[in-house]
N, C-alpha and C positions, 0 to 999 in steps of 0.2 A: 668476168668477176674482177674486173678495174681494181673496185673496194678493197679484194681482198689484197692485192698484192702491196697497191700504193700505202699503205698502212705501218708495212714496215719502216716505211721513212722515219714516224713518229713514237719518240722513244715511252710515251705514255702506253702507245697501242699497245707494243710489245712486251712492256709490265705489265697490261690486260689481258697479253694473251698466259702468262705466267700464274698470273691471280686465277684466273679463269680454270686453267689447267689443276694447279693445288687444288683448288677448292671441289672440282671433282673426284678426281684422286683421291682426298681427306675422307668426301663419303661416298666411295666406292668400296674400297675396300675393304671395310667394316663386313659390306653384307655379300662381301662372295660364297662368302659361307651358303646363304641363303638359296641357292642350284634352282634354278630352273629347267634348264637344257644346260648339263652337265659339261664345264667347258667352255659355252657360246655365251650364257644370258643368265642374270640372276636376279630377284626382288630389289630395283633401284630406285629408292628414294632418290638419288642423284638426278634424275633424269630431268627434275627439275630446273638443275642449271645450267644446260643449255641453251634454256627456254628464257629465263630471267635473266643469263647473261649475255644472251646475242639480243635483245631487248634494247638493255641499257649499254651493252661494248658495242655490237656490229660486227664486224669482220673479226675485230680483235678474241672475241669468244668462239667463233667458229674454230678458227686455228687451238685456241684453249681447249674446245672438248675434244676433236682430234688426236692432240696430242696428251691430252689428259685421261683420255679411255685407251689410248695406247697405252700409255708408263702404266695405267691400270689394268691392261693385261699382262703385263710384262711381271710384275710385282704380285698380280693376284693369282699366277701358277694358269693364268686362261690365253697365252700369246699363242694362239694358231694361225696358220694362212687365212684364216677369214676373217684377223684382224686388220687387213688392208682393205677389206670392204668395211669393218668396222671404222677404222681412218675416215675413209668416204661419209660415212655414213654419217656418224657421229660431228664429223663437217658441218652436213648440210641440216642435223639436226636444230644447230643454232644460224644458222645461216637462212633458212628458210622462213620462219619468224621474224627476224630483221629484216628480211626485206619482204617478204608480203605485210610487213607491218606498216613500209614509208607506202604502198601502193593502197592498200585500205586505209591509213591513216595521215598521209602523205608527214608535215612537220611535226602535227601534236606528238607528245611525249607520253612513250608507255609507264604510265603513275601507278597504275594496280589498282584506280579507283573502283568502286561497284559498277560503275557504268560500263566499263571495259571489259568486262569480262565477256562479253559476248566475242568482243574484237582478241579479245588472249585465245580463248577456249581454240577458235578459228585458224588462226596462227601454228598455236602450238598443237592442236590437229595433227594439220596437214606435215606440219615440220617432224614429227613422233610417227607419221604413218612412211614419211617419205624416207626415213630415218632406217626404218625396220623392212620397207620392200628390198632398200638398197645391199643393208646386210643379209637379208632373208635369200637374197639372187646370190649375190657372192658366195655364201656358205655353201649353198645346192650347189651353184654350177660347179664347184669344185670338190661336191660329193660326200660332203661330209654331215650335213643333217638336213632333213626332207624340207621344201619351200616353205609347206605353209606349218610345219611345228612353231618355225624361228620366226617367219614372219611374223604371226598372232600372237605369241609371248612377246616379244618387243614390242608391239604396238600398244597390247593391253598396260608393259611398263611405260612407255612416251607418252601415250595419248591421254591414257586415265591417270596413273600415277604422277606424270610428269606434268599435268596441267593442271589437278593439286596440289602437289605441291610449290608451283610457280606462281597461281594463284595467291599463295599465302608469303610469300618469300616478295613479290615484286613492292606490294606495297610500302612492304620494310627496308628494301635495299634502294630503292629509286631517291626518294630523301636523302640517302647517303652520299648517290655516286654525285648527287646533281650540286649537292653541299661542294663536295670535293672536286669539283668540275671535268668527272672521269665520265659522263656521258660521251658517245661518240661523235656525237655533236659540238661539242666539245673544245674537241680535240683535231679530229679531220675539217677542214674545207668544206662547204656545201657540194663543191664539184663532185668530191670522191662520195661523195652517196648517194647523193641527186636517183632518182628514181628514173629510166630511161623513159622512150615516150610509150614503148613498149609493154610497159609493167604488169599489166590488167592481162597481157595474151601472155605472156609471160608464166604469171601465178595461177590461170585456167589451166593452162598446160603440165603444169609441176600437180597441181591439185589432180586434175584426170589422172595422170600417171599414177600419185600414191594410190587414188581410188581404184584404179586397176589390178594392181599389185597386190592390192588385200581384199581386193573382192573372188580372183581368182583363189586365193590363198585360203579365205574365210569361203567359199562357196564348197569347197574342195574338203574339209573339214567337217562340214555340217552334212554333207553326203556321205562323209563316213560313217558319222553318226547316227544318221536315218537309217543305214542301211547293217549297221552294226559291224561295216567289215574296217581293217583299218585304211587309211585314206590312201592311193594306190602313188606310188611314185615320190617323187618332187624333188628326185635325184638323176643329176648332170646336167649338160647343157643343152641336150637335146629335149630334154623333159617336156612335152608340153609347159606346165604347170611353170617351168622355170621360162621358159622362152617368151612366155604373157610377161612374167615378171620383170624379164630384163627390158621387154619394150617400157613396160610403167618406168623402167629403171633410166632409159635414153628419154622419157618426156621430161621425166624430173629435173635430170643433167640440162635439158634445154630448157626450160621453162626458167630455173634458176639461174642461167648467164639471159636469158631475156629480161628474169627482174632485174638484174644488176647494173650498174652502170656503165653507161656506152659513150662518152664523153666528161668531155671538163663544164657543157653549158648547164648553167642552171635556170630555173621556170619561177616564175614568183611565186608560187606555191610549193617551191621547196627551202625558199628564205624561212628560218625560223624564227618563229614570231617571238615578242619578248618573254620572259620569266616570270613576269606577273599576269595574271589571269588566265591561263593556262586552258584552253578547252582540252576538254578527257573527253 
């Protein structure tokens, strides 16, 4: 993850990764109130910008929701041990989006047009599934609430909630950053984003992994319910149910330094084309 570190150099990133942070923070904790699983997860409108700000920042919004659902648990009375998977989590939440966006989208810009939304929905999927295995593993193995509660309440916030509301939020903000020259194109070097040549094995790998981690989770769930008893386990590390999860949890981890960048060289299809005509 090249991207993410080289980033620091530039002192724009680092006021995105601030803006990025605030801005979740601001509406986080309005709705802690709002409990889901008591302590871990709550009804987040936020989940949206993640989604819309590793989009349009890159690297610099990853670090933002990390450390912005951090200061959010710390402030919202929810900072447990399974806010260091939350850290992770909430990482690769924006992180994942941005770059399976330059590998399915390679230069074009995510605008929010109608046409895109097939290419968002996709993104911020995988990015909200990969998001909630990661914290849904961390929580279990560490015993504190069953795999698949946490993992299917965060996903149902990331992937449904949070690609509504990224949906409606991208086509409004994208005008803005692009005005103010705070895209991350921007700002970094084509080298430092450059999509490696790897990307495509990359984002299958990260993509399998979240799918494994909530297919487990969600298969595990709907067996309770058929059968009327409650769903057995999905505490420690030994857990079956966690041990699928942590492996979905090591493809994701890989799959995401394979999208990332692996060099300084850039491919003429990662030169950004001009500002006018824009294909979406």
């Amino acid at each position: 993850m090249r991207d993410a570190i080289v980033m620091w150099r530039y002192t724009r990133m680092v006021v995105l990764v601030a803006l990025t942070g605030a801005a979740y923070v601001a509406i986080l904790l309005p709705f802690k109130i709002a409990t889901i699983v008591p302590g871990f997860t709550e009804i987040r409108p936020a989940s949206g910008i993640p989604i819309v700000c590793g989009l349009l920042f890159g690297p610099a919004a990853a670090w933002g929701s990390a450390f912005g659902n951090l200061v959010g648990d710390i402030f919202g009375g929810t900072l447990t041990p399974g806010s260091i998977a939350g850290f992770v989590g909430n990482f690769l939440f924006a992180y994942i989006p941005y770059r399976m966006w330059r590998v399915l989208r390679g230069s074009r810009p995510a605008d929010g047009s109608a046409r895109q939304i097939p290419w968002l929905v996709a993104c911020a999927a995988v990015g909200g599934v990969a998001c909630a295995v990661i914290i849904g593993f961390g929580v279990a193995a560490m015993g504190l609430v069953p795999y698949p509660v946490l993992t299917i309440a965060i996903t149902l916030n990331n992937a449904v909630i949070g690609t509504i509301v990224a949906a409606i939020l991208l086509p409004i903000l994208y005008p803005l950053a692009r005005s103010f020259g705070l895209l991350y194109q921007d700002i970094l070097d084509p080298g430092d984003y450059a999509s490696s040549g790897i990307g495509w094995s990359g984002m299958i790998i990260a993509a399998a992994g979240s799918g494994l981690g909530l297919l487990v989770a969600a298969s595990v769930s709907i067996a309770g319910k058929v059968s009327g008893a409650a769903a057995p386990g999905g505490l420690g590390m030994i857990d079956p149910q966690v041990l699928v999860g942590g492996i979905g949890v090591v493809a994701i981890l890989i799959g995401s330094v394979l999208m990332s960048p692996l060099s300084t060289q850039v491919s003429a299809e990662e030169i950004p084309p001009p500002l006018e005509g824009e294909d979406a």
